[in-house]
DRENKEBA-509907 format. One line per 3 residues: number of its first residue (from 0); for each residue y, z, x of C-alpha. Coordinates in steps of 0.5 Angstrom, whole numbers. Each point is the difference from the previous one (the first is absolute). Layout:
NUM) Y Z X; ...
//
This chain:
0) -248 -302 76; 4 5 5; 6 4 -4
3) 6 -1 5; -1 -7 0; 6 -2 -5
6) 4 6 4; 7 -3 0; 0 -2 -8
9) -3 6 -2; 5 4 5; 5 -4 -4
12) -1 1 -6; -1 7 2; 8 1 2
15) 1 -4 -6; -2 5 -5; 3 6 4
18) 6 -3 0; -1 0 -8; -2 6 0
21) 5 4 4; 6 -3 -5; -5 2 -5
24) 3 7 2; 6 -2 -2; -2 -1 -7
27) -2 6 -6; -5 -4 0; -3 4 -7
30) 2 7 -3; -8 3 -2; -3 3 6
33) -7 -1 -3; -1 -7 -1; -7 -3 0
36) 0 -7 2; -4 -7 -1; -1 -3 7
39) -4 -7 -3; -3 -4 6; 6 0 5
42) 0 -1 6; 7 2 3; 0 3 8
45) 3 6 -3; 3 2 -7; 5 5 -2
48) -2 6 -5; 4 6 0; 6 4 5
51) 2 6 -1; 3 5 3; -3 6 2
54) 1 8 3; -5 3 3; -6 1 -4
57) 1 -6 -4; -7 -3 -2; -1 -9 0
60) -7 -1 -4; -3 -6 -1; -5 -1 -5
63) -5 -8 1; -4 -2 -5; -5 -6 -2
66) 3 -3 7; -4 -6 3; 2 -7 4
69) -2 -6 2; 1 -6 4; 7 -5 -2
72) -4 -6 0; 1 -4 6; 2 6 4
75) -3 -1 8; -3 7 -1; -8 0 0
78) -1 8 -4; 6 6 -2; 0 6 4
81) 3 5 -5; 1 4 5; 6 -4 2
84) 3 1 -6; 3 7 -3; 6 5 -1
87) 6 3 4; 6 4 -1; 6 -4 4
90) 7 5 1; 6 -5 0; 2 2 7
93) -7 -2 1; 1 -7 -2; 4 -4 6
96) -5 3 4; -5 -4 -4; 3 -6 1
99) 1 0 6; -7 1 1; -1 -5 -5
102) 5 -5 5; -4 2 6; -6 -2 -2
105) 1 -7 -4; 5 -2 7; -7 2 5
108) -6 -1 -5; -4 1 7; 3 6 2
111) -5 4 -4; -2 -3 -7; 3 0 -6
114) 4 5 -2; -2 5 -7; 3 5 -3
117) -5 3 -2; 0 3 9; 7 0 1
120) 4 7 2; 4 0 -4; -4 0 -7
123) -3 6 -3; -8 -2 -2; -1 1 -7
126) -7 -4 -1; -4 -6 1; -4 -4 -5
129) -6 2 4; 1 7 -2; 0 -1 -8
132) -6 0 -3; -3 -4 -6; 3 6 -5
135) 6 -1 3; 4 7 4; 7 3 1
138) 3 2 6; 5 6 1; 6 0 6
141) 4 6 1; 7 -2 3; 1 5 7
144) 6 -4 2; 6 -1 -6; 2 -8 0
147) 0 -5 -6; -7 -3 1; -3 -6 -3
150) -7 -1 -2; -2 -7 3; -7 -4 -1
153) -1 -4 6; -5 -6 0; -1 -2 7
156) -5 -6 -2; 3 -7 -1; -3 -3 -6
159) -3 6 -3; 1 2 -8; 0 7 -2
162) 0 1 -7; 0 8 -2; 4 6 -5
165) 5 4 4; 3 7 -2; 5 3 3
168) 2 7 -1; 7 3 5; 3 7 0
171) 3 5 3; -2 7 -1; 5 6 -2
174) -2 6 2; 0 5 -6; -2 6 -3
177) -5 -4 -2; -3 -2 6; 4 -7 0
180) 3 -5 -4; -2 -8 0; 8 -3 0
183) -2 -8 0; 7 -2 1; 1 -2 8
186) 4 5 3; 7 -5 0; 0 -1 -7
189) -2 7 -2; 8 2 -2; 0 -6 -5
192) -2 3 -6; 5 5 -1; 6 -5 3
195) -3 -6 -6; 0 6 -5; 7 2 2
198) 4 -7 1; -4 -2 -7; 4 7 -3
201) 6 -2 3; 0 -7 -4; -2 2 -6
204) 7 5 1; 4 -8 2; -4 -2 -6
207) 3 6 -5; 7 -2 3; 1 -7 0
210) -3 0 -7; 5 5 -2; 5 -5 3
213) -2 -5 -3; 1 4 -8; 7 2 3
216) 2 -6 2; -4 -4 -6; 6 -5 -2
219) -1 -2 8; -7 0 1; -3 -7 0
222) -7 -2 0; -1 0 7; 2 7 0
225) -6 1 -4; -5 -4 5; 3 5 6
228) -2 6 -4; -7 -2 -1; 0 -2 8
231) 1 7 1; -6 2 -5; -5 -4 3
234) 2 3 7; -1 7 -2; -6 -1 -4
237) -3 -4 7; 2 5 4; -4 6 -4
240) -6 -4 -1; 1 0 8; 1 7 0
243) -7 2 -5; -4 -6 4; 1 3 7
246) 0 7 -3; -7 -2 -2; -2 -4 6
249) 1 6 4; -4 5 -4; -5 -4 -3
252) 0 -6 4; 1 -6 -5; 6 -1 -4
255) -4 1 -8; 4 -6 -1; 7 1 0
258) 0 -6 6; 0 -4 -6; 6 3 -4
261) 2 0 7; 0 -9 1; 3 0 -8
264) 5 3 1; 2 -2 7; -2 -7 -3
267) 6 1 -5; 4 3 4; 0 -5 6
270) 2 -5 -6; 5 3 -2; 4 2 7
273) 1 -7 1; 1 -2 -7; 6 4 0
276) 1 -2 7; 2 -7 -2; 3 1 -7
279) 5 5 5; 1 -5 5; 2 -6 -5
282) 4 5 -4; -4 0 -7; 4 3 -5
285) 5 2 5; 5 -5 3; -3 -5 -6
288) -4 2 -6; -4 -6 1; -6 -2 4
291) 0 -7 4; -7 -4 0; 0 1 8
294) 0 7 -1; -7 -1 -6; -3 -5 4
297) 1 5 6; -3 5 -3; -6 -4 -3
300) -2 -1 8; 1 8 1; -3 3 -6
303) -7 -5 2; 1 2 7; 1 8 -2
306) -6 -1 -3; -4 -2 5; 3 4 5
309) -2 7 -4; -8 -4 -1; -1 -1 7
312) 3 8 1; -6 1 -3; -5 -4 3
315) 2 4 7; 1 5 -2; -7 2 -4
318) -5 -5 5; 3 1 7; -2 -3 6
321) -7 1 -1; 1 -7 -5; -1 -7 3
324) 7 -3 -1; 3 8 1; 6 -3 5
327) 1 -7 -4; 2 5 -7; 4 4 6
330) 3 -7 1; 1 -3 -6; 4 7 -3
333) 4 0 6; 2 -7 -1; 2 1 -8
336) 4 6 1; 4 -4 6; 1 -6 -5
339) 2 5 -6; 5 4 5; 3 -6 1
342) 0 -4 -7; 4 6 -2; 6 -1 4
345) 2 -6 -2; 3 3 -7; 5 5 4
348) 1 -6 4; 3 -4 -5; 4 5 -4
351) 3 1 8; 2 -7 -1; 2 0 -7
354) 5 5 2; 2 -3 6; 2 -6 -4
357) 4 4 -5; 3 4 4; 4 -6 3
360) 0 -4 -6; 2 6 -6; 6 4 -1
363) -4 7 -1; -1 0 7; 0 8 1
366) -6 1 -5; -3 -6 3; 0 3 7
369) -2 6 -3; -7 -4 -2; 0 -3 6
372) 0 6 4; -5 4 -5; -5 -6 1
375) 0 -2 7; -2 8 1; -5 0 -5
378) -2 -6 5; -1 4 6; -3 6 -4
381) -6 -5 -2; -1 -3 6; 0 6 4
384) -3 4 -5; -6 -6 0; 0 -1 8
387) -1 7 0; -5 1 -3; -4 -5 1
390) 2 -1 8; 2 7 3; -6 3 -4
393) -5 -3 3; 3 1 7; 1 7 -1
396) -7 0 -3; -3 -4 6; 2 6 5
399) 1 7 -4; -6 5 1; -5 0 -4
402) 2 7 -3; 7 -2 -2; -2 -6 -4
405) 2 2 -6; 7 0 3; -1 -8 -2
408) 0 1 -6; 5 6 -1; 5 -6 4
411) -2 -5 -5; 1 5 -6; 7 2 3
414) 3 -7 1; -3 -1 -7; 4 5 -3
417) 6 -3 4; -1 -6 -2; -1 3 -8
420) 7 3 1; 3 -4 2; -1 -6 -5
423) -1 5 -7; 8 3 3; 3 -7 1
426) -3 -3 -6; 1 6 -5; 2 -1 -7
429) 8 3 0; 5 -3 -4; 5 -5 3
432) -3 0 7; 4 -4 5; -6 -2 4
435) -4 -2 -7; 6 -2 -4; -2 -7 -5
438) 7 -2 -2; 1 -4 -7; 0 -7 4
441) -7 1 2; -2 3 -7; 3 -7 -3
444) -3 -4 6; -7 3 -2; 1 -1 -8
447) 2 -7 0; -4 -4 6; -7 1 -3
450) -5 -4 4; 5 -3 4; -1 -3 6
453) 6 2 7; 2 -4 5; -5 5 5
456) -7 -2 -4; 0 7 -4; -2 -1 -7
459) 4 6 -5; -5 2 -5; 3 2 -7
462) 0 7 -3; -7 -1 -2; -3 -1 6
465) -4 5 4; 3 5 -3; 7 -1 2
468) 5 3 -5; 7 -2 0; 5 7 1
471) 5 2 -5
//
């Protein structure tokens, strides 16, 4: 069977799966910098593996063993040529480059034969499986140009299946008195252990203060005040497994565990940013010292989707691109974090009514628009603060160098801490706040209704449910 015979669906799967590799790039695809990887009778045209950002005299070595293919069946191939399948490095300025040699040959198969990787310009040979022997064998690049690099496996066999191990080991070298160092964090990302380890000091500070806010104003500290506090706990304990994580990435190149501290507490901590984010915004234990039925079965939808938004931060971020399935995980993440986003605005919306409605309707009409006020900001605070995070950071990601990644994450920390500030100081336990005031009316109202249903749906839970306690 002639191999180009099937040129234009293969060049087509080709641009396909560099298109996906080069938005890969855009993602921390993984934190260790030595992996080993299970490639299991997979027959994808190119597959992802690792991007790193290298100086000069940076070292990208790939390690095959126990490495055999075979025949998919029904492939219109007659024989494999391990020869056409193998290893690269790609730059990322190298990627467009690719794809339109990719376009070029799926628009004119003709022109002169189906294109492979494996002889393109623009890709730096590593090894072919003609080269590995039965025992396996490592292979060794040394980087003379600084860029962030990607190593691909390319397959440029429709129809043929390769199952093998994989380790792949990247770093930079940092010459010492020693001779030189490994650092096995890319260069981008190289300042984060000290900027994690510092932002984390500085929670731990935000923490002691709001705790000792808290006792000072203790006839004022509600429940909710608690929930905050241990919102800023979870973050700092995050932040620090970030910090011993990468710190020991870049000496060792594995993170010994602290990626799992990592996942748990930023577990917690994700579930509780929003928890507080929607007990603020439907002014729980604020404007009313009781929690409506749409506001528990809100957070019966967010607390799930929390759950499995933190779930799939894990399969991401501990597979990688080299799984099947990598971009759909990728997807389905980016899908739940919208809805929850979106889910969480709607308690901050329904206060901004209800004040409406009672700033027309009551006499307390400046206390009234001092709520309102306070909550229409809070509103514009969680919508920039959300959109940023998740809009303009990607867009700042998608065209920063990568020698100034971690510039991302010093972005994302610093609109974090914003937004902490923000929130902590407007919803502070202080005595008699005009923004948070709860006048005897309302202490009665919630005292005497009980489970009682309003004209708008909402159900008043009694004082015993959800923790609720009336204010005296």
């Amino acid at each position: 069977m002639d191999l180009h015979s099937r040129a234009k669906p293969m060049d087509t799967a080709v641009a396909v799966a560099v298109a996906v590799v080069a938005a890969a790039l855009l993602v921390r695809v993984g934190d260790a910098d030595i992996t080993t990887t299970p490639i299991v009778s997979d027959a994808r045209p190119i597959i992802l593996f690792e991007e790193f950002g290298f100086t000069s005299g940076g070292k990208a070595a790939v390690s095959i063993s126990r490495a055999t293919w075979q025949l998919r069946p029904g492939s219109r191939l007659s024989s494999v040529d391990s020869s056409l399948m193998g290893f690269v490095l790609i730059a990322s300025a190298q990627f467009p480059g690719i794809n339109n040699q990719t376009q070029y040959y799926a628009a004119d198969p003709g022109g002169g034969g189906r294109f492979c990787v494996l002889t393109s310009d623009y890709a730096l040979p590593m090894l072919r499986l003609s080269d590995v022997p039965p025992g396996g064998v490592t292979t060794t690049v040394t980087i003379d140009y600084p860029d962030e690099y990607a190593v691909v496996f390319s397959n440029c066999q429709d129809g043929v299946e390769v199952t093998m191990d994989v380790r792949t080991e990247m770093y930079n070298v940092r010459r010492d008195a020693s001779g030189g160092t490994r650092d096995y964090l890319p260069v981008g990302l190289q300042p984060l252990p000290a900027i994690y380890a510092g932002v984390a000091v500085v929670y731990l500070a935000f923490l002691a203060g709001w705790v000792w806010a808290c006792v000072r104003q203790h006839a004022t500290t509600e429940r909710i005040h608690a929930v905050m506090g241990a919102l800023l706990l979870f973050k700092a304990l995050k932040l620090a497994c970030a910090a011993e994580s990468m710190w020991f990435i870049e000496r060792t190149g594995t993170s010994h565990g602290w990626d799992v501290a990592f996942y748990v507490f930023g577990f917690f901590k994700g579930i509780l940013l929003f928890i507080v984010i929607v007990l603020i915004g439907t002014g729980w234990s604020f404007l009313k010292p009781y929690l409506q039925e749409r506001v528990k079965s809100l957070l019966m939808v967010v607390i799930p989707l929390q759950v499995i938004e933190n779930l799939l931060l894990v399969v991401i971020g501990e597979t990688g691109p080299t799984r099947r399935g990598w971009v759909v995980w990728t997807r389905a993440f980016l899908l739940v974090d919208v809805i929850c986003c979106s889910a969480v605005i709607f308690p901050v919306i329904w206060s901004i009514r209800g004040l409406r409605e009672a700033f027309k309707t009551d006499g307390k009409a400046a206390r009234d628009l001092k709520k309102l006020t306070l909550f229409k900001r809070f509103y514009l605070v969680v919508v920039g603060y959300l959109y940023f995070t998740r809009i303009i950071v990607s867009a700042f990601l998608a065209v920063l160098n990568y020698k100034y990644r971690w510039g991302v994450d010093v972005a994302v920390e610093a609109a974090s801490f914003a937004f902490y500030l923000f929130v902590f100081y407007n919803f502070k336990p202080v005595e008699k706040n005009p923004y948070l005031y709860i006048g005897d009316d309302e202490k009665e109202a919630a005292r005497g209704r009980g489970h009682l249903e309003t004209d708008d749906g909402a159900l008043i839970l009694s004082s015993d449910s959800w923790g609720c306690r009336t204010i005296s």
